[in-house]
C-alpha positions in Angstrom: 6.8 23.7 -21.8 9.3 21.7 -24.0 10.8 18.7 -22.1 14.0 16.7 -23.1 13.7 13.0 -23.9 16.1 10.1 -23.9 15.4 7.2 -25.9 18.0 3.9 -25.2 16.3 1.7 -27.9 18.1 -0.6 -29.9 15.8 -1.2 -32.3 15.8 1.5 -34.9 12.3 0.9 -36.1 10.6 1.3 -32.6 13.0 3.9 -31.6 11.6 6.0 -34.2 8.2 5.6 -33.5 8.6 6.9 -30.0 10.4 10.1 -30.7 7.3 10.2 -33.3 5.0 10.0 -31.5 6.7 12.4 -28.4 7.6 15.3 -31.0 4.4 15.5 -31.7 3.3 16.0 -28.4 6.2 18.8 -28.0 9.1 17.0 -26.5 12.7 17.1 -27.9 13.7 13.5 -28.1 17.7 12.1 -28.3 18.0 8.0 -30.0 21.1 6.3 -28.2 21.1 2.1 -29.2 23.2 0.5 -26.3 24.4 0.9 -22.3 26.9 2.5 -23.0 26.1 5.4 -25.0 23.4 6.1 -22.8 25.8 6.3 -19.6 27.5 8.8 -22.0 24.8 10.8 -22.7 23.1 10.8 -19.0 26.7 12.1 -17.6 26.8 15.0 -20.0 23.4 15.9 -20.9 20.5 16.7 -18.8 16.6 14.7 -19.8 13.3 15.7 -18.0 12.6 12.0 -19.2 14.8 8.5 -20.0 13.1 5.5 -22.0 14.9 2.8 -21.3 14.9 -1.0 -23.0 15.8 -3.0 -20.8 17.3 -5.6 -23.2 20.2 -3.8 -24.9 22.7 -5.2 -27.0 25.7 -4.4 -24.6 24.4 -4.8 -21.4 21.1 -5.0 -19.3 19.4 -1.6 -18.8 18.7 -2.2 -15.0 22.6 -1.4 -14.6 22.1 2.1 -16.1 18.7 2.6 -14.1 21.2 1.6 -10.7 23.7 4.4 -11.2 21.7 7.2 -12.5 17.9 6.8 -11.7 16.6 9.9 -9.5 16.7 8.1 -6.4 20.9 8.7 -7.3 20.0 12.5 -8.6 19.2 11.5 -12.1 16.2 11.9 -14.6 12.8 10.2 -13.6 13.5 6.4 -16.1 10.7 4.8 -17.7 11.4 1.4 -17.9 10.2 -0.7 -21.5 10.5 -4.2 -21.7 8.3 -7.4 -23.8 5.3 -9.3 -22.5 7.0 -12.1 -20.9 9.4 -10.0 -18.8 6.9 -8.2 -16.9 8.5 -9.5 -13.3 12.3 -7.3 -15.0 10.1 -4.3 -15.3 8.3 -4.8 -12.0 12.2 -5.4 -10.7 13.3 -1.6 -12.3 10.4 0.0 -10.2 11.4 -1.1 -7.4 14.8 0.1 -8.0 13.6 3.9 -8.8 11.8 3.8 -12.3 9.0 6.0 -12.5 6.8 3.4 -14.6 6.9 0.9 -16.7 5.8 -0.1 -20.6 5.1 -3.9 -22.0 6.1 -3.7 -26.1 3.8 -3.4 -28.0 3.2 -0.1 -26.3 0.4 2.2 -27.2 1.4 6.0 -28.1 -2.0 6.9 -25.8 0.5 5.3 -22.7 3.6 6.2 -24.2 2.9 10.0 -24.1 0.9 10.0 -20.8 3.9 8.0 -19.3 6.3 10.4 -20.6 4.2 13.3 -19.6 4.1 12.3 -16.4 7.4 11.3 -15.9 8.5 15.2 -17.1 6.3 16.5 -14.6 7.5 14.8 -11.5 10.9 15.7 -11.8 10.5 18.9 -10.1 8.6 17.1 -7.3 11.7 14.5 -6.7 14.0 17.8 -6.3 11.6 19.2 -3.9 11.3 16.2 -1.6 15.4 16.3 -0.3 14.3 18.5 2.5 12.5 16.9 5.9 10.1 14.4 5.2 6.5 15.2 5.6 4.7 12.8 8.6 1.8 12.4 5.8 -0.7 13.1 8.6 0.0 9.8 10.1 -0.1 9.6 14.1 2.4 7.4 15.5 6.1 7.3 16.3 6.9 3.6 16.1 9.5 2.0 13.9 6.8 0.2 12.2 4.7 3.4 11.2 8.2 4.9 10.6 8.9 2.3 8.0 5.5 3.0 6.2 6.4 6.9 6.0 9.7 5.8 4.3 7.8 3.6 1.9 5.4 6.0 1.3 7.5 8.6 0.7 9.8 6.8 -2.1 6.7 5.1 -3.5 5.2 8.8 -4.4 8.3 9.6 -6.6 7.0 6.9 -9.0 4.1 6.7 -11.2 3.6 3.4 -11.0 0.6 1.1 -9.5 1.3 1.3 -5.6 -0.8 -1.6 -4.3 -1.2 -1.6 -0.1 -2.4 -3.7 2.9 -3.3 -4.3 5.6 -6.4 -5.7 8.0 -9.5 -3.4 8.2 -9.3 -0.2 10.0 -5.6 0.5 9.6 -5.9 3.6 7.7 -5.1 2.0 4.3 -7.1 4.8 2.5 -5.1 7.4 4.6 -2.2 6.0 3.3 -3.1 6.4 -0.7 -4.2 10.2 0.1 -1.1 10.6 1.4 1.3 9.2 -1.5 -1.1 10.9 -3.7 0.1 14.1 -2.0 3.4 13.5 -1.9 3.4 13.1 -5.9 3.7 14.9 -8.7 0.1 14.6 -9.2 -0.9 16.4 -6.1 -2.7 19.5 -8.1 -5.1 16.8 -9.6 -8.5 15.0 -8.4 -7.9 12.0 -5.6 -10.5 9.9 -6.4 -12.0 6.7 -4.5 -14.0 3.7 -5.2 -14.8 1.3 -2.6 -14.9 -2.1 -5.3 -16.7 -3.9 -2.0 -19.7 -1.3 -1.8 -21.0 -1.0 -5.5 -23.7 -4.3 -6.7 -22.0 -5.9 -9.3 -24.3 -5.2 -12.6 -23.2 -1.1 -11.4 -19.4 -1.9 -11.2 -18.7 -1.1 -14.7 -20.4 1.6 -15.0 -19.2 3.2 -11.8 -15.5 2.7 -12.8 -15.5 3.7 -16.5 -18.8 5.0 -16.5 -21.5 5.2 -19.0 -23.8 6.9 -21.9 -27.5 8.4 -21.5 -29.6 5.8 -22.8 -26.8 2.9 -22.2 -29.2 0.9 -19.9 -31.9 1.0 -18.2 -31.9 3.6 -15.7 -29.5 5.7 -17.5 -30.9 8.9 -17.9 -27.8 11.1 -17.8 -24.1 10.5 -18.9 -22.1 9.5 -16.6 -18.1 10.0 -16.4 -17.2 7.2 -14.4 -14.0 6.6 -11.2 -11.7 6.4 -13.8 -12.4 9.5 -16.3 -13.0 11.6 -12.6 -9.5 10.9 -12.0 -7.7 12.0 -15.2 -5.0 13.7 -14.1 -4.5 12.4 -10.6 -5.0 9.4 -8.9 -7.6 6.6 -8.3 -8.2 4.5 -5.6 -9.8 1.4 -5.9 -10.2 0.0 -2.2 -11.3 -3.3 -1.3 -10.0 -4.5 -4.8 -10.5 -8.4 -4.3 -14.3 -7.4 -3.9 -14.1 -6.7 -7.4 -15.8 -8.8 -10.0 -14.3 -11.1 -12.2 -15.5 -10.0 -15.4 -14.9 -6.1 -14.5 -11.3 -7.3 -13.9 -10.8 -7.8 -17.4 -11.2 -4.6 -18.7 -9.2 -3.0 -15.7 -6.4 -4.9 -16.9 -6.7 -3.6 -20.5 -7.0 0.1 -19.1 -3.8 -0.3 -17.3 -2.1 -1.7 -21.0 -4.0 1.1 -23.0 -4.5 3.9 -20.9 -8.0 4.4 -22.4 -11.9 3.3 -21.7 -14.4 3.0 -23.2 -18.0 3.8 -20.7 -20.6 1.4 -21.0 -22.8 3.0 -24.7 -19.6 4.5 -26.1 -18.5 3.2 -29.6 -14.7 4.5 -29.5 -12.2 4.7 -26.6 -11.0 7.8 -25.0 -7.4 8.3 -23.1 -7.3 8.3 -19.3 -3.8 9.9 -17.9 -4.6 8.3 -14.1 -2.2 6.5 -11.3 -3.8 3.8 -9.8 -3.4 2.5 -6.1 -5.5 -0.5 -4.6 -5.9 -1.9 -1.5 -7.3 -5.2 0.3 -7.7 -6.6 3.4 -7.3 -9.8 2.4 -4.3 -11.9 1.1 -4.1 -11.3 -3.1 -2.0 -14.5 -3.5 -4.9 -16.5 -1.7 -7.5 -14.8 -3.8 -5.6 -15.5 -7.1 -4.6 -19.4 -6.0 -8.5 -19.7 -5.4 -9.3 -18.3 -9.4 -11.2 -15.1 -7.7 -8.3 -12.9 -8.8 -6.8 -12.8 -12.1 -3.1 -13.4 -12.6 -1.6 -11.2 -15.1 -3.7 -8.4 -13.2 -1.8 -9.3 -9.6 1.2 -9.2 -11.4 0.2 -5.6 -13.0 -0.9 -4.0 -10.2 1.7 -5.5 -7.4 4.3 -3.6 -8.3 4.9 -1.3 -5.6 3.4 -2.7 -2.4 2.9 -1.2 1.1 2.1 -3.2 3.9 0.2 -1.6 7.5 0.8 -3.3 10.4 -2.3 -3.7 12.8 -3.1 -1.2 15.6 -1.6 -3.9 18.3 1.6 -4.1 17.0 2.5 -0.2 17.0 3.4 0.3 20.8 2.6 3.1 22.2 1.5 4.4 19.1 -2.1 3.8 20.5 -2.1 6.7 22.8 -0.7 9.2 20.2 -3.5 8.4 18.3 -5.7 8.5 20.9 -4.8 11.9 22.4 -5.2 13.5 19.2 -8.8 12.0 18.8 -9.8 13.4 22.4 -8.1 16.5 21.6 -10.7 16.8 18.1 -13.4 15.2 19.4 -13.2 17.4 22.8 -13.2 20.3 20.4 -16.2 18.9 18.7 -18.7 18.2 21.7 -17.7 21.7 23.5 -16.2 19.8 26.2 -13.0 19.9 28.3 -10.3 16.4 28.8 -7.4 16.2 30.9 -6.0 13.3 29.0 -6.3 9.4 30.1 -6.1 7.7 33.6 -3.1 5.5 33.7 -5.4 2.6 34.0 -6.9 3.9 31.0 -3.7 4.1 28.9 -2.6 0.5 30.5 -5.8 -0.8 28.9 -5.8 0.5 25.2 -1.8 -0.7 25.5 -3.0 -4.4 26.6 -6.2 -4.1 24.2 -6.0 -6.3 20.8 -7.9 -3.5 18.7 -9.3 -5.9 15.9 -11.1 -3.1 14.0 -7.9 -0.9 14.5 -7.7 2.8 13.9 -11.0 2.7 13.3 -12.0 0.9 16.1 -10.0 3.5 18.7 -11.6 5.8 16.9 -15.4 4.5 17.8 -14.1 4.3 21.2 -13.0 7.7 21.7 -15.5 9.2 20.4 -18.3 7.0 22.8 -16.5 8.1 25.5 -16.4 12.0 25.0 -19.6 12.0 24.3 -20.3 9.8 27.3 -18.4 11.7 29.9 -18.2 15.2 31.1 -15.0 16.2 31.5 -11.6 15.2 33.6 -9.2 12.3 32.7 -11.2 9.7 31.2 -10.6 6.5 32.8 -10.6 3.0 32.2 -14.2 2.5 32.5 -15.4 5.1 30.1 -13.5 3.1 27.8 -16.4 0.9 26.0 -13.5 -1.5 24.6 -15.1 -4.6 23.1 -14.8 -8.1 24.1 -12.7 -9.3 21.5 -10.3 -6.2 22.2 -10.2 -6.3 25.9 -7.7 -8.6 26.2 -6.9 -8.0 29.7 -8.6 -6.8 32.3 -6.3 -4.6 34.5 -8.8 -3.0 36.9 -10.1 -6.0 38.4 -8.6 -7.9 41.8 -5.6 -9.8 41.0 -6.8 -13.3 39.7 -6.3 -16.5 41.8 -2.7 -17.9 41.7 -2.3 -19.7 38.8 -1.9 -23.4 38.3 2.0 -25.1 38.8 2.8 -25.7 35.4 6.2 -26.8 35.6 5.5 -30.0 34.7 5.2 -28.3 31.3 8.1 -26.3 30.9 11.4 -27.4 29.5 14.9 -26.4 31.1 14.6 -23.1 28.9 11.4 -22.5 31.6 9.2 -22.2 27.9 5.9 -23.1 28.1 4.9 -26.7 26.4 1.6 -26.8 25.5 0.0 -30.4 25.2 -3.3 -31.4 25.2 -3.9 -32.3 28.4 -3.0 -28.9 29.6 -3.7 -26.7 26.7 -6.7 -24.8 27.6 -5.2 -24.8 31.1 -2.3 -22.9 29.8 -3.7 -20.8 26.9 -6.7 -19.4 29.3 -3.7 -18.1 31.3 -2.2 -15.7 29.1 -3.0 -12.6 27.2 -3.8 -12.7 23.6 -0.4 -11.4 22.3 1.4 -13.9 24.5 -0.8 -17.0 22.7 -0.3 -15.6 18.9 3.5 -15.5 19.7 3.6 -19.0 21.1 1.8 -20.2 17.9 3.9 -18.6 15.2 7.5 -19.9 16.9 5.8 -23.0 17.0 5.0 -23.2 13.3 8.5 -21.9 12.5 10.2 -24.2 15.0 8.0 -27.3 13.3 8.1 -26.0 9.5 11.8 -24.2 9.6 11.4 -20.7 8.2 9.1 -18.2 8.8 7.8 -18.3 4.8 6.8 -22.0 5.0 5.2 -20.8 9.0 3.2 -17.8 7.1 1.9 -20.5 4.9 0.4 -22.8 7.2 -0.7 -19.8 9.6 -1.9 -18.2 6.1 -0.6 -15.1 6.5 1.8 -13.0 5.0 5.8 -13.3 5.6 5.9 -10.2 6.3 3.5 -10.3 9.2 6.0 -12.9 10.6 9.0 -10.2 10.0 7.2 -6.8 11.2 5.8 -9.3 14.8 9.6 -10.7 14.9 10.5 -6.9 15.1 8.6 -6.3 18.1 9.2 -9.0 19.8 13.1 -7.9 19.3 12.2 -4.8 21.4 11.0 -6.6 24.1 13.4 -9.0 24.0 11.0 -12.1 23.6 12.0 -13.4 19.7 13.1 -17.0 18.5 15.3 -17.0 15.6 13.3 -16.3 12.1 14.5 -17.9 9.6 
């Protein structure tokens, strides 16, 4: 198939080495030299493809990528800027680009990028109907929010980069904007960077020759060369090794590997997504994460909130787990107990998903049949964070000495561990975080301190809107 290309270059000399190097590869390419040509062009004409400068002598490209990207019904844009503007190209993804290119640009990225870029633009026409729930339980605004981000995030081809604590469904959520893309006929491969020793790492991820290494007996293609053509997902990517991190970042400027043995580079066509439990901008402040690869890969980020701050989201994704793991055991459920359901809505859930999932399955397989109730529930100790069977506990202490006129708790160290004992888990993590912001005066400088992320602050702030318990956030 012959696709239409638009090149906004102002420079004649590169300009003509892109349409070069696309002819060849079968596309009919178009030269425009300034903003306003190219608004001329993209009203009359239509491109499977734009490459865009973003430094053009009339005007900044971002304004042309605003009006007519294909998040406004236009051509999928591949942004192209130079190596100290990397944060304006980051900026054009996350106003619709399909990808971006740092000058000098290779014609190995510049064709796969343009290839790509052809390809999804039947995909972006298709997804104007109802939005697909990815296969993600949950009705909450917060998981609501992710299938929005997820959705949007698919019609690009650049680096998606998500988070999130352990056990959210992280890897869930790359499967499904991997679906959702235009690169949904190809493999979905993933790597867990965490699980591999590190003198393997290499080899796993761009794989190796026979006769490399010791113990190489076979060729071996490698994460990256299994992916060509979809997607790779490299999970627990802080885990990875220093060294390793290096050539990852010179894949993503090349588009090409070379396995561990091999003489001469070969071109990958892949999209990559990561993911990490832990903070990146810790890891990089620490010198265990590189820089310039943070900045490369944290272009399109997607952030899962923990199990406990998704409602009632909890028994959605429980009833479908008794529902499959009923069907599993050859046994019959009729649901939860409400003491049951008061439980997993009280519960912390510090593994998340995952842990539910455990705790589900432990007690299907544990019980025979009926409702399940609250103590076929094998909820740890660190999740139980109240216990609503039990008697009612003994009146609590008179702490009015340490309440103000707003009847808010003040918590001083004579009565501290008085007071904290006193109240559920949720209760103490939101007295902590609107004391931080009342003492530090936003929520970013309050993430800081706290070390976590702002937007933790923002998605708890949320919920405690609904329930009608929030401070003001600054």
């Amino acid at each position: 198939m012959t696709y239409s290309v638009l090149i906004v270059e102002d420079a004649k000399s590169l300009a003509a080495s892109y349409a070069d190097a696309l002819t060849r590869t079968g596309c009919n390419c178009e030269i425009v030299g300034d903003v306003t040509t190219a608004r001329s062009k993209l009203k009359t004409n239509r491109y499977d493809a734009v490459l865009l400068d973003l430094s053009l002598p009339d005007g900044d490209g971002l304004s042309v990528l605003r009006e007519m990207s294909a998040d406004q019904g236009g051509p999928p844009f591949i942004a192209v800027t130079s190596d100290g503007s990397i944060s304006r190209a980051v900026d054009a993804t996350r106003l619709g680009a399909f990808d971006f290119l740092v000058k000098p640009v290779s014609r190995e990225r510049l064709t796969q990028a343009v290839a790509s870029a052809c390809r999804a633009r039947p995909a972006h026409k298709a997804r104007n109907g109802p939005k697909s729930r990815f296969g993600i339980t949950g009705s909450s605004p917060q998981i609501e929010a992710v299938r929005r981000r997820i959705d949007r995030v698919a019609r690009s081809g650049a680096t998606v980069f998500i988070t999130g604590e352990s056990g959210v469904g992280k890897e869930l959520c790359a499967q499904a904007v991997h679906a959702a893309s235009a690169r949904s006929a190809g493999p979905f491969i993933a790597l867990n960077c965490g699980a591999i020793p590190a003198d393997l790492l290499e080899s796993e991820v761009f794989g190796h020759l026979k006769g490399s290494f010791t113990g190489a007996i076979n060729d071996k293609t490698g994460a990256v060369g299994a992916a060509d053509g979809g997607t790779l997902f490299l999970d627990e990517l802080c885990e990875m090794d220093v060294r390793l991190q290096t050539k990852l970042l010179r894949f993503l400027e090349t588009a090409t590997i070379t396995p561990v043995g091999a003489t001469a580079p070969r071109g990958i066509d892949v999209r990559i997504i990561c993911a990490t439990n832990r903070d990146p901008q810790v890891e990089v402040a620490a010198g265990r994460f590189r820089e310039d690869l943070y900045y490369r890969l944290f272009v399109l980020p997607v952030d899962v909130p923990p199990l406990r701050d998704r409602g009632a989201d909890v028994l959605e994704i429980a009833e479908s787990l008794l529902d499959q793991f009923s069907k599993e055991e050859g046994k019959s459920f009729s649901g939860f107990s409400a003491n049951a359901k008061r439980a997993m809505l009280a519960a912390q859930w510090p593994g998340n998903v995952r842990e539910l999932r455990n705790v589900i399955r432990q007690a299907v397989v544990m019980e025979d049949g009926g409702p399940i109730s609250r103590e076929a529930l094998m909820l740890s100790p660190g999740s139980a964070a109240i216990k609503l069977d039990q008697q009612p506990p003994s009146p609590a202490p008179d702490y009015s000495a340490a309440q103000d006129s707003g009847g808010s708790i003040q918590v001083t160290t004579e009565n501290a561990a008085a007071v904290l004992c006193r109240l559920p888990m949720a209760e103490i993590e939101r007295l902590i975080i609107c004391a931080a912001i009342e003492r530090f005066g936003s929520a970013p400088k309050a993430a800081k301190s706290l070390r976590v992320s702002p937007s933790t602050i923002y998605r708890k702030k949320d919920n405690w809107d609904e329930r009608g318990l929030n401070p003001e956030v600054g």
